[in-house]
N, C-alpha and C positions, 0 to 999 in steps of 0.2 A: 604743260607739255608732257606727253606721256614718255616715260623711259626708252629708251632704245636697247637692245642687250648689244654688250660691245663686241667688236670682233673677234674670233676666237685667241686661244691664248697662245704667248708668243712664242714657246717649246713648242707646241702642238703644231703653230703654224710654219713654224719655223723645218719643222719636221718634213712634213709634207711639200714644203719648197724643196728641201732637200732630194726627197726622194724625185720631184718632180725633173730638176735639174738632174738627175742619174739617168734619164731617160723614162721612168716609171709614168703611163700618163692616167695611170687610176689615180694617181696623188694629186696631180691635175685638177682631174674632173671633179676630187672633192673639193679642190682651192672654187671651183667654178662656181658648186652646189654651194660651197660658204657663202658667196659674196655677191652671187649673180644679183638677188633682189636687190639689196644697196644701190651694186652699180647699175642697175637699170631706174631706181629712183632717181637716183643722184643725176643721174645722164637726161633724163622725161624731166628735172626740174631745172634743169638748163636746158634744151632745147624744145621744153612746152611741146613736145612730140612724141607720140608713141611709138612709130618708125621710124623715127631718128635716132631716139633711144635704141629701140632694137637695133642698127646698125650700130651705134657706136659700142654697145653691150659684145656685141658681136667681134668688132675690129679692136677693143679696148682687151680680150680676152685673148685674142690671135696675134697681138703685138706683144701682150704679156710673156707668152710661151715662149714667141719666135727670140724674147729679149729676154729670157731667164738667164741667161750666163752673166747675163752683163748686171743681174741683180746684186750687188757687194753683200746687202743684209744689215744696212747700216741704218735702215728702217724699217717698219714693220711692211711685210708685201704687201698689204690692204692699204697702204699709204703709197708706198709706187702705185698701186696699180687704179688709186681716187686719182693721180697726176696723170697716168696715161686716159684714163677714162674722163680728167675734163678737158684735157689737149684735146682728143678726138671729137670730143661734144661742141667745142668753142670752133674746132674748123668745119663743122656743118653749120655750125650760124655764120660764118664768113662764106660759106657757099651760096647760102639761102640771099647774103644781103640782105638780110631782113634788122639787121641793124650793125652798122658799123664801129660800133664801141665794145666791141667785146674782146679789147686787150687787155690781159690782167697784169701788163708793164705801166698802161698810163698811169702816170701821178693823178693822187688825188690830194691835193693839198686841205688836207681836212684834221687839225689839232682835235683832242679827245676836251680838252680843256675851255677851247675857243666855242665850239658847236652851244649854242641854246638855242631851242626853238618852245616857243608856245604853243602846246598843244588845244585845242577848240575842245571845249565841253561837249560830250554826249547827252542827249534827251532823254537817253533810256538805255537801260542795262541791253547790252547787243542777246545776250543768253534769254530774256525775255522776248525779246523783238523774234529771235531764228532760234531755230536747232540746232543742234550742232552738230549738221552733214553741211548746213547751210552754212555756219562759221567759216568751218572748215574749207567749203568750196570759194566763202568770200576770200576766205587769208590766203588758197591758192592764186587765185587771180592776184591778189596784190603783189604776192612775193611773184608771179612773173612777169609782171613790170618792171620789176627792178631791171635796171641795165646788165648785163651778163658779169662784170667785172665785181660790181656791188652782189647781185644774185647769189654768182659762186660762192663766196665768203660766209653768204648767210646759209646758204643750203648745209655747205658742209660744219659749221660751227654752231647753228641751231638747230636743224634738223637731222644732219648726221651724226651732232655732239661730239665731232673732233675736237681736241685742244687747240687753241689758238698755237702752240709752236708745230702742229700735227699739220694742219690746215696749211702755215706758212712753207713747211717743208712739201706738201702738196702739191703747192702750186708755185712752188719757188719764188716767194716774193717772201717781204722782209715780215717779222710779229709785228712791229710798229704799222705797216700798212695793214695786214689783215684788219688790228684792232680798228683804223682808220675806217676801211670800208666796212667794216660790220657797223659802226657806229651808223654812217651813212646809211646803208642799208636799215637799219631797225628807225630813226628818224624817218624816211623816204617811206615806210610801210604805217607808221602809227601818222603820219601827215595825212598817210590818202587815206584810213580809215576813220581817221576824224572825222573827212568829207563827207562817209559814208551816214557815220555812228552821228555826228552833230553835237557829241559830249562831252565834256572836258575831263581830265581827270583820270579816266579805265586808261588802263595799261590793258591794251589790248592781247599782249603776249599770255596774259592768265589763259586766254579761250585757246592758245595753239595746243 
């Protein structure tokens, strides 16, 4: 998985909230230009939509401002504003109904300890078989099947490389269930590409 560069640093952004809460909105519009791409990743891989994303990108950004006072600083704003930005996302998949599990409250009773699953042999190296626009577009599709609860975890901890206490403070659930649902989640995605791959053994995570 290729590097991400992490959010900017926490004087700098700190800085720029600052000014932003004085009233200044060019410190704003730079917090916007920082963080807009993220938050519209992050928003398009939970709601598998491009205009959903742009709405939530949109209203994730206009809740931020309207609620900067209420900001304490007791995290980094790119971590408030990954929480406002999956609230908003998760209540356009409870609009859409297009799948009713997407509380990140339900229990998942899933021990890190108790989980084994046997993963099925692959026939053939997958990087032999496709390209890798084609990987890529396979591992897409699998990661949005995942159910929205397991999803979110994985988006933000393996593809936006939040820290798991980052992520749990995200989404306001506890580090013990992130870990929980990510485990779920990365089983849930190497299960359905075994189906694909037919191999046993590849740790498929090497091609993200």
């Amino acid at each position: 998985m290729s590097s991400i560069a992490p959010p900017i640093e926490n004087n700098e952004e700190q800085a720029l909230v600052d000014r932003a809460r004085a009233g200044d909105a060019a410190a704003f519009t730079e917090l916007v230009e920082k963080y807009e791409r993220k938050i519209f990743r992050l928003a398009k891989n939970i709601t598998q939509n491009d205009e959903d994303a742009e709405d939530v990108l949109q209203e994730a950004f206009l809740k931020a401002y309207s609620n900067l006072d209420s900001f304490q600083g007791q995290s980094k704003f790119y971590t408030w504003l990954v929480r406002i930005s999956v609230n908003e996302a998760l209540m356009k998949l409870r609009k859409r109904k297009s799948d009713r599990t997407v509380s990140l409250d339900e229990p998942h009773e899933t021990d890190e300890d108790s989980v084994t699953r046997e993963i099925a042999v692959w026939d053939d190296d997958p990087e032999k078989t496709y390209s890798r626009e084609e990987l890529h577009e396979i591992l897409a599709r699998a990661v949005d099947s995942l159910k929205p609860g397991f999803r979110t975890v994985f988006v933000l901890r393996d593809i936006e490389e939040l820290s798991t206490e980052e992520t749990a403070e995200a989404l306001g659930i506890s580090v013990p269930a992130v870990k929980s649902r990510l485990l779920r989640a990365r089983l849930q995605l190497r299960e359905r590409l075994t189906r694909l791959f037919k191999r046993k053994g590849d740790d498929v995570f090497a091609y993200m």
